[in-house]
Biopython code that builds the backbone (N, CA, C, O; Angstrom):
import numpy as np
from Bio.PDB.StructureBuilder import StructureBuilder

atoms = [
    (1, "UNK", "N", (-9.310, 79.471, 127.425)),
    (1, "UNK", "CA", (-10.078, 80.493, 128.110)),
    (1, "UNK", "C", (-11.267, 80.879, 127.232)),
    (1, "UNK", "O", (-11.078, 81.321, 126.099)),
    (2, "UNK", "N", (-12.386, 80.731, 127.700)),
    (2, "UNK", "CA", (-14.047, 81.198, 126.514)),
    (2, "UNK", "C", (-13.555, 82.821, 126.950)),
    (2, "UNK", "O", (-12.701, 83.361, 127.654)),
    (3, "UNK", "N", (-14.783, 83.235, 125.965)),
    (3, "UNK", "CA", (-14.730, 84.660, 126.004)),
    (3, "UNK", "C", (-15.402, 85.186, 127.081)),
    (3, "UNK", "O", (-15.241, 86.398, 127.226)),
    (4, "UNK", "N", (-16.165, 84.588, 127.942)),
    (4, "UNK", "CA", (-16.999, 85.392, 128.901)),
    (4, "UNK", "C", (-15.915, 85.695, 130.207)),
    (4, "UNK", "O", (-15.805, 86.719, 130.880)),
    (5, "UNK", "N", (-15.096, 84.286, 130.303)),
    (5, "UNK", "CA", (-13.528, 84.524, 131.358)),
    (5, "UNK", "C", (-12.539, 86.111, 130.772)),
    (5, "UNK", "O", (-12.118, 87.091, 131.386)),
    (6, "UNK", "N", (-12.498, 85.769, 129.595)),
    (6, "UNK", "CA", (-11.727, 87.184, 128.906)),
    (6, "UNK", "C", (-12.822, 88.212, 129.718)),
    (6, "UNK", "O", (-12.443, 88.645, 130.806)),
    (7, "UNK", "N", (-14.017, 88.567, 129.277)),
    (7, "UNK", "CA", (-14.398, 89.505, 129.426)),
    (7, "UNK", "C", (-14.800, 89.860, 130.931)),
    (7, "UNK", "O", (-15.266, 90.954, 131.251)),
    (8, "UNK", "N", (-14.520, 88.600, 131.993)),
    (8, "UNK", "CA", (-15.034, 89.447, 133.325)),
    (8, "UNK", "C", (-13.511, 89.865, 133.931)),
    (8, "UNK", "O", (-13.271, 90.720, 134.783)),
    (9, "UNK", "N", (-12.217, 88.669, 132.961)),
    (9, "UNK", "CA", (-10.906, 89.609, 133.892)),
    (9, "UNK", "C", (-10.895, 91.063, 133.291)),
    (9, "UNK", "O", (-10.472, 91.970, 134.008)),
    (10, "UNK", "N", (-11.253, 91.287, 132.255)),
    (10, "UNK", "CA", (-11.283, 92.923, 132.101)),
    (10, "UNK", "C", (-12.033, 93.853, 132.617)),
    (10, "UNK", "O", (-11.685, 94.984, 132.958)),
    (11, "UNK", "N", (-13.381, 93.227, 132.691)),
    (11, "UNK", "CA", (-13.749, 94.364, 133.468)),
    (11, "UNK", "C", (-13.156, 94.494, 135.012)),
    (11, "UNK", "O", (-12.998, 95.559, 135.609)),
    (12, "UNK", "N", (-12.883, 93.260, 135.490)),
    (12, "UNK", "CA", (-12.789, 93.273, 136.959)),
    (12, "UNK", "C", (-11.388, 93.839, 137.370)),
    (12, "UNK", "O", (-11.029, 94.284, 138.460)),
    (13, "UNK", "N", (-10.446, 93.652, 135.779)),
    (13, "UNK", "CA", (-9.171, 94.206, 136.480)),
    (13, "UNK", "C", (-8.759, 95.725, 135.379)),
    (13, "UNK", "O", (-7.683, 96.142, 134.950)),
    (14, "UNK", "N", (-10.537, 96.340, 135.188)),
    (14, "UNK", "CA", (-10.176, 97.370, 134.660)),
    (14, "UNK", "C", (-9.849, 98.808, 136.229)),
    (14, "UNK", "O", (-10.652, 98.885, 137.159)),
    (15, "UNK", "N", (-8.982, 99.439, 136.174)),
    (15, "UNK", "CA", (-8.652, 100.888, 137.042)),
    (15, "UNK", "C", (-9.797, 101.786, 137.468)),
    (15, "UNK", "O", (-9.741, 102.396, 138.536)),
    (16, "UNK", "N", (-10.942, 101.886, 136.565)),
    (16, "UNK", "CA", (-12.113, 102.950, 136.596)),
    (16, "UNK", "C", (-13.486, 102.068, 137.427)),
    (16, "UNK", "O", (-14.170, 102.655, 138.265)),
    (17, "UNK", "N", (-13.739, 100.613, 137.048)),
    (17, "UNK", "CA", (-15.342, 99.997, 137.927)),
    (17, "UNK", "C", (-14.246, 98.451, 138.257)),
    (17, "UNK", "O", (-14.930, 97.515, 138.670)),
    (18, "UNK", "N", (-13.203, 98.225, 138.165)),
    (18, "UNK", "CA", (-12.679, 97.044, 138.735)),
    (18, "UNK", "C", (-13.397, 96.978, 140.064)),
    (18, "UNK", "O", (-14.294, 96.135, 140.044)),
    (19, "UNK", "N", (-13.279, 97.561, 141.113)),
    (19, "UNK", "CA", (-13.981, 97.338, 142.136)),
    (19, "UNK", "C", (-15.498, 97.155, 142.482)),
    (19, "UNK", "O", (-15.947, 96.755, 143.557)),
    (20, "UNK", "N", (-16.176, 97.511, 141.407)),
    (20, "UNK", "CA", (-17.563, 98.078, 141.674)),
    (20, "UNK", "C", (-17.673, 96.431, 140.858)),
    (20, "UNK", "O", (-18.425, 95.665, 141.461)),
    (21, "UNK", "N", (-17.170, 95.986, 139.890)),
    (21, "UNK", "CA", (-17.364, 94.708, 139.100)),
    (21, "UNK", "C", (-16.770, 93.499, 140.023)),
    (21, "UNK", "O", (-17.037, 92.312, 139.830)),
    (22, "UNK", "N", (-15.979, 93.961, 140.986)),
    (22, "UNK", "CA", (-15.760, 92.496, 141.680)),
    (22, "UNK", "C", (-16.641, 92.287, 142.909)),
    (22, "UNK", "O", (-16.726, 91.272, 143.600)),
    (23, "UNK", "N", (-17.372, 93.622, 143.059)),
    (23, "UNK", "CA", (-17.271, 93.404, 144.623)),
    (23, "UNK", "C", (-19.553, 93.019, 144.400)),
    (23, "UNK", "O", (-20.322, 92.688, 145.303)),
    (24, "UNK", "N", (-19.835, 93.223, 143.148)),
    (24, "UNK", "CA", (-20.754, 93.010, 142.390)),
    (24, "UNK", "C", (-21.026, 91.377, 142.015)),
    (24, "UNK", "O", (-21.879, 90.569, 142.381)),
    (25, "UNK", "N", (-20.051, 91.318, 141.247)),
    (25, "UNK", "CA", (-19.649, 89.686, 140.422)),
    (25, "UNK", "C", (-19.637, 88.874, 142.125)),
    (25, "UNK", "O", (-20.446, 87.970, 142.334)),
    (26, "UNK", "N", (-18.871, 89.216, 142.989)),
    (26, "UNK", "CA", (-19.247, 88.275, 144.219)),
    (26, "UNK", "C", (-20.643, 87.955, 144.450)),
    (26, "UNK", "O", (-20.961, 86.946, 145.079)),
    (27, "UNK", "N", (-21.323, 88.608, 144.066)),
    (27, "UNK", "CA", (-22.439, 89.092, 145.367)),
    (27, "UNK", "C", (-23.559, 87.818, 144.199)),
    (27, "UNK", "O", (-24.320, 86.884, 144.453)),
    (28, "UNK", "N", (-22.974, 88.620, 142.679)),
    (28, "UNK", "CA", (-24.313, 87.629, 141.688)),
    (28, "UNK", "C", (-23.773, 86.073, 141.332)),
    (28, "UNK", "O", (-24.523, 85.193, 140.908)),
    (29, "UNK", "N", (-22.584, 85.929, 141.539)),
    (29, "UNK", "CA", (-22.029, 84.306, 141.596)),
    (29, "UNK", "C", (-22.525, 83.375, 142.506)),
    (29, "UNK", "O", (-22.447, 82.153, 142.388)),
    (30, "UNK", "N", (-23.176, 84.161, 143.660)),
    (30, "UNK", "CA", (-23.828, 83.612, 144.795)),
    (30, "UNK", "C", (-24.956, 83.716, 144.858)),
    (30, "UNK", "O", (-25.464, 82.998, 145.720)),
    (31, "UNK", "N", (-25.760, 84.455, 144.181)),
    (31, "UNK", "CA", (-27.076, 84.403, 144.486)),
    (31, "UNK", "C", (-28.065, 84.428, 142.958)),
    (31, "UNK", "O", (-28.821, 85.393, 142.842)),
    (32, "UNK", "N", (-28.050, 83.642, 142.106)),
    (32, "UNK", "CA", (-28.493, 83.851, 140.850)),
    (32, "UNK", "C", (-29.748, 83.894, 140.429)),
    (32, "UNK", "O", (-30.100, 83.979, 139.253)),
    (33, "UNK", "N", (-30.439, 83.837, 141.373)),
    (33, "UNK", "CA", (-32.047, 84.081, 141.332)),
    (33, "UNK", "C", (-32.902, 85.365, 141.553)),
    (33, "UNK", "O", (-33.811, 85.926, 140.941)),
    (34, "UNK", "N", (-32.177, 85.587, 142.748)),
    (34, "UNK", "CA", (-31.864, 87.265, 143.011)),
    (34, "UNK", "C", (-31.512, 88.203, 141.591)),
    (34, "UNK", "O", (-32.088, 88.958, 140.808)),
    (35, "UNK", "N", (-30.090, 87.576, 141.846)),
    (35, "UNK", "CA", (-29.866, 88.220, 140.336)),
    (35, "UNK", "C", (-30.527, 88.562, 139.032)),
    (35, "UNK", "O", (-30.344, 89.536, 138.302)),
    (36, "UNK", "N", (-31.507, 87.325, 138.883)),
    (36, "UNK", "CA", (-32.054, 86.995, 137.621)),
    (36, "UNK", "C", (-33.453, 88.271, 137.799)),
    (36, "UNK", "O", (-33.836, 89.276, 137.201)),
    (37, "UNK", "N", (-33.814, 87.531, 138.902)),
    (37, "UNK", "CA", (-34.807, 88.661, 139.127)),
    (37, "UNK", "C", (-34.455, 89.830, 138.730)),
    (37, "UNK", "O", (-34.925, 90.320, 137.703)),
    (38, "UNK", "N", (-33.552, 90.463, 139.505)),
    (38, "UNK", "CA", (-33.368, 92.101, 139.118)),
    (38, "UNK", "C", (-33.229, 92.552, 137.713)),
    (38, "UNK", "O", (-33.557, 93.648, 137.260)),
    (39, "UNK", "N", (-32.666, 91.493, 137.054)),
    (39, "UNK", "CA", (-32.053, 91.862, 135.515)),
    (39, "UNK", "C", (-33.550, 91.482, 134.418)),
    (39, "UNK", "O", (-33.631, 91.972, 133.291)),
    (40, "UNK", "N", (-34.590, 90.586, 134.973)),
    (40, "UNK", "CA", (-36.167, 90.419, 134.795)),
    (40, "UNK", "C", (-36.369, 92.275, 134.561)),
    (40, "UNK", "O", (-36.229, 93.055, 133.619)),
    (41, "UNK", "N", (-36.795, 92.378, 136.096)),
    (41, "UNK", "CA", (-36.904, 93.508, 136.396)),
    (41, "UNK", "C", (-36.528, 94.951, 135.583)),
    (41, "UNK", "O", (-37.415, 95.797, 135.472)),
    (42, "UNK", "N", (-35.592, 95.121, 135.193)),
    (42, "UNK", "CA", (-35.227, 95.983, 134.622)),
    (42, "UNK", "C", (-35.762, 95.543, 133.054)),
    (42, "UNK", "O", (-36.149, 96.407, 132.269)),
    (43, "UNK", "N", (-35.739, 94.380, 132.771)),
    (43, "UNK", "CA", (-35.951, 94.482, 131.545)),
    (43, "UNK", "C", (-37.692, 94.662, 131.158)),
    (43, "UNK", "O", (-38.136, 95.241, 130.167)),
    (44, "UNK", "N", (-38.349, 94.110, 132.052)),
    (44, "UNK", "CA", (-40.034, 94.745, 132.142)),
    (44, "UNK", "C", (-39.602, 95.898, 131.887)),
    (44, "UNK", "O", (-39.249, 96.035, 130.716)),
    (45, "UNK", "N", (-39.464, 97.043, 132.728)),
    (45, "UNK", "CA", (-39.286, 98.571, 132.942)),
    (45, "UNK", "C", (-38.947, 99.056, 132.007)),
    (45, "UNK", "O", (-39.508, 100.106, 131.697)),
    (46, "UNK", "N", (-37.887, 98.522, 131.137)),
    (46, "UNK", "CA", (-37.663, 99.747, 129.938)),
    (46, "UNK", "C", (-38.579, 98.678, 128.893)),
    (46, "UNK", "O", (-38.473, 98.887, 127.684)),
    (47, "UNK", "N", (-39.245, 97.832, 129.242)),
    (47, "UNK", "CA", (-40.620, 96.943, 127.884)),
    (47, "UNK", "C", (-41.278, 97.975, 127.656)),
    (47, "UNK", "O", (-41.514, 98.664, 126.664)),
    (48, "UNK", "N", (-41.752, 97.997, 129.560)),
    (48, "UNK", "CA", (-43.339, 99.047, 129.731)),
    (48, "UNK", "C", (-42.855, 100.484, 129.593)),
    (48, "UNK", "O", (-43.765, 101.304, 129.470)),
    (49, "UNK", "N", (-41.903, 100.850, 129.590)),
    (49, "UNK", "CA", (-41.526, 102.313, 129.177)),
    (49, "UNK", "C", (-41.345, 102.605, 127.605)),
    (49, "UNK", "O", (-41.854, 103.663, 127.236)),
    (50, "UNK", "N", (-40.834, 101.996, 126.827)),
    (50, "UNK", "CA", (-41.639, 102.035, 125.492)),
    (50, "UNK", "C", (-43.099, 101.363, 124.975)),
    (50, "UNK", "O", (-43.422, 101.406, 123.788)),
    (51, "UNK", "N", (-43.775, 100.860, 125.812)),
    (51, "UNK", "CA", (-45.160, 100.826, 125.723)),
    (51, "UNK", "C", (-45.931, 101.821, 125.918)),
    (51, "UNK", "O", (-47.034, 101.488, 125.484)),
    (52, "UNK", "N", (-45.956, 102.490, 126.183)),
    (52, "UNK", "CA", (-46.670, 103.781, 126.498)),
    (52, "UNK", "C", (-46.882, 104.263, 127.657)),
    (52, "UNK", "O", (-46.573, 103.819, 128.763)),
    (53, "UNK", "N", (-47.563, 105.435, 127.281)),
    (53, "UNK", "CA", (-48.117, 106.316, 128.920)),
    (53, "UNK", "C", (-48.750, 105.597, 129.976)),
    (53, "UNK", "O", (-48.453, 105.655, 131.169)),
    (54, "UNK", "N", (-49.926, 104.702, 129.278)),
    (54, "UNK", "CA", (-50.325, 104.092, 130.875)),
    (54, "UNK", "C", (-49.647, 102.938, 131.643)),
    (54, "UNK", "O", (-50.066, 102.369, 132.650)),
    (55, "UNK", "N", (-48.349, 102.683, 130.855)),
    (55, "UNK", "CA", (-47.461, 101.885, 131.795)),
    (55, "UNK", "C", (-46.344, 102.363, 131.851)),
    (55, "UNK", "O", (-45.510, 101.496, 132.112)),
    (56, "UNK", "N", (-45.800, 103.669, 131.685)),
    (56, "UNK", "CA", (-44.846, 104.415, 131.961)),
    (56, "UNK", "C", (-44.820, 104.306, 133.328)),
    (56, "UNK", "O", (-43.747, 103.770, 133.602)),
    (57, "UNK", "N", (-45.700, 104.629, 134.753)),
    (57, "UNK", "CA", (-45.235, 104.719, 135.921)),
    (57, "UNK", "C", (-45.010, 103.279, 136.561)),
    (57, "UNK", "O", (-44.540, 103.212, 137.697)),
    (58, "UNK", "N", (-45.358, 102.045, 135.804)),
    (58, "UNK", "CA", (-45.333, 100.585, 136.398)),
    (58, "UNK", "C", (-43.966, 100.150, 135.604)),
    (58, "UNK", "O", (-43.492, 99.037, 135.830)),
    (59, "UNK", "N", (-43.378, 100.979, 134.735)),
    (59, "UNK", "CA", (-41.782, 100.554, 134.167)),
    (59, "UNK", "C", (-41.303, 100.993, 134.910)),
    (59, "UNK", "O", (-40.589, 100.317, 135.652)),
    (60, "UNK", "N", (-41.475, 102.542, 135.113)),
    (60, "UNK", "CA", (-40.358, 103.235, 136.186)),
    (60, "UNK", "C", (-40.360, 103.009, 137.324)),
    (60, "UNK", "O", (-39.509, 103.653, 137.937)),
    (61, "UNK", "N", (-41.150, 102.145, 138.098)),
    (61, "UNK", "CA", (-41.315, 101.234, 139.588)),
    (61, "UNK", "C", (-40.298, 100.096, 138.964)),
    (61, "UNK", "O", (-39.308, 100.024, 139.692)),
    (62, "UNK", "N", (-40.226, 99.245, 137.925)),
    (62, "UNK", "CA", (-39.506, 98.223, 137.819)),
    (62, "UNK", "C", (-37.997, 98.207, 137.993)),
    (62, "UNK", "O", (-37.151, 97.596, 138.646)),
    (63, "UNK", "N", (-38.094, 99.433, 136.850)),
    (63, "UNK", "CA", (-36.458, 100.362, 137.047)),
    (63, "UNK", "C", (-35.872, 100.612, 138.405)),
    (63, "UNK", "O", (-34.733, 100.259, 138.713)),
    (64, "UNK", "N", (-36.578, 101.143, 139.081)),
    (64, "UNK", "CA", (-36.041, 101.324, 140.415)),
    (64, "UNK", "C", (-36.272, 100.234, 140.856)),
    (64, "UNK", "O", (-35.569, 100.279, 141.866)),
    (65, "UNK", "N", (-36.806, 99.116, 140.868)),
    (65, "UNK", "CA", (-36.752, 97.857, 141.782)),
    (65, "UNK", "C", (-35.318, 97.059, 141.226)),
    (65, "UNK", "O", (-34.552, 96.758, 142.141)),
    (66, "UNK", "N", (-34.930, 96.734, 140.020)),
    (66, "UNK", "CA", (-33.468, 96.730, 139.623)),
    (66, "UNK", "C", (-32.547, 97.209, 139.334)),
    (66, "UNK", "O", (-31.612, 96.524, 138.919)),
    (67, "UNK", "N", (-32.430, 98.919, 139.471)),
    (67, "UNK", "CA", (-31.097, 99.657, 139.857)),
    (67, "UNK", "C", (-30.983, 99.261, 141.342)),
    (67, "UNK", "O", (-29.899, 98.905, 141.805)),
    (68, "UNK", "N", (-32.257, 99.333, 142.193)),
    (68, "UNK", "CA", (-32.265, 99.362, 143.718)),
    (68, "UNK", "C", (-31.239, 97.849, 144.282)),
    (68, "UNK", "O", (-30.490, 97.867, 145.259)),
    (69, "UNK", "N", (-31.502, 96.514, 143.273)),
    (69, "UNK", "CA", (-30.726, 95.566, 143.398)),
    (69, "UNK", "C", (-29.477, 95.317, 143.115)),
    (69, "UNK", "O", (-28.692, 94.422, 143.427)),
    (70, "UNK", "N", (-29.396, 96.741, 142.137)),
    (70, "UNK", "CA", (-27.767, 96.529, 141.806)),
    (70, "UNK", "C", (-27.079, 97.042, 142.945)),
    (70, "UNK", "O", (-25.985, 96.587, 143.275)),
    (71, "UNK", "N", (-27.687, 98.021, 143.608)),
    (71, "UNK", "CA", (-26.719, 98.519, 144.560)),
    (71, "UNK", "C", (-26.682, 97.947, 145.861)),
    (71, "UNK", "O", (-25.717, 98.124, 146.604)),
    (72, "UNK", "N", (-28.076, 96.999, 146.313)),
    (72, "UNK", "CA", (-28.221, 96.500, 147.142)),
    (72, "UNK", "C", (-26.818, 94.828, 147.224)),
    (72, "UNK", "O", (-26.308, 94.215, 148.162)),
    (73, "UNK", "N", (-26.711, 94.706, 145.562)),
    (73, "UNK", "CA", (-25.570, 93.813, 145.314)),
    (73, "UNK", "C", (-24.116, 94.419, 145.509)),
    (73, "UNK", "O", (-23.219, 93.591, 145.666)),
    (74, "UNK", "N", (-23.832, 95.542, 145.516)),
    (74, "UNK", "CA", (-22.828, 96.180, 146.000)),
    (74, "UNK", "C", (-22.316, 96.251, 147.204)),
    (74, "UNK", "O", (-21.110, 96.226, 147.452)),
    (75, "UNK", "N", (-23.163, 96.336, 147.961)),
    (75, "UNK", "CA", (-23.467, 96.630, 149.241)),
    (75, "UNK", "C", (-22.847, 95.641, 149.715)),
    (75, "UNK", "O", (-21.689, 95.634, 150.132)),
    (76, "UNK", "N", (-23.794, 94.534, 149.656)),
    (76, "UNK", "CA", (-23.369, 92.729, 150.012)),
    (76, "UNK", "C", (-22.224, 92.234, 149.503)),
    (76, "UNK", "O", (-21.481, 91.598, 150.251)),
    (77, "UNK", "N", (-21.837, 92.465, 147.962)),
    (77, "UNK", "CA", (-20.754, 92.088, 147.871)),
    (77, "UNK", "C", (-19.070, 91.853, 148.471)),
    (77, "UNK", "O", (-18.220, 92.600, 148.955)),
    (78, "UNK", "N", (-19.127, 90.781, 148.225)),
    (78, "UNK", "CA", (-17.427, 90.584, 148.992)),
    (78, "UNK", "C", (-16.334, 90.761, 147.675)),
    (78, "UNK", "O", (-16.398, 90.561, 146.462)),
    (79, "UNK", "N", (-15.193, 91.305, 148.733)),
    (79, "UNK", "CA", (-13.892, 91.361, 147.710)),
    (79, "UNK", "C", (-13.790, 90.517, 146.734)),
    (79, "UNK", "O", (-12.820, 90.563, 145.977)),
]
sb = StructureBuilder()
sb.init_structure("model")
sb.init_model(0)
sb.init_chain("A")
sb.init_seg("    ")
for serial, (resi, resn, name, xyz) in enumerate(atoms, 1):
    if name == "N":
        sb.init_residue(resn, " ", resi, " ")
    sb.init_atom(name, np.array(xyz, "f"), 0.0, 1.0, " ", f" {name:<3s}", serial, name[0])
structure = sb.get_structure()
């Protein structure tokens, strides 16, 4: 078993986000471009948010364009 198998049966069969991690992990096993994007996304947003003031409001558009995908992956996700 690698460690990344260890680490998604725990989260997925942890009591507190087990559900929120499986029903998630469905949604990005299937669509990894999507995925990639959003996790892009977020990572611009907090770049340009320690870059300064005049790209503080074009990070915090990014931010919300990949929290907005995480939940939009929730949503879609299957059991």
């Amino acid at each position: 078993m690698k460690d990344y198998d260890v680490l998604d049966t725990f989260f997925c069969n942890n009591l507190s986000i087990g559900k929120v991690m499986r029903r998630m992990y469905a949604y990005f096993k299937k669509h990894t471009a999507i995925t990639d994007a959003m996790h892009v996304s977020l990572g611009l947003g907090i770049g340009l948010l320690i870059a300064g003031s005049v790209w503080f409001y074009v990070g915090f558009v990014f931010i919300i364009i990949g929290l907005l995908g995480h939940i939009y992956a929730f949503i879609r996700g299957g059991e």
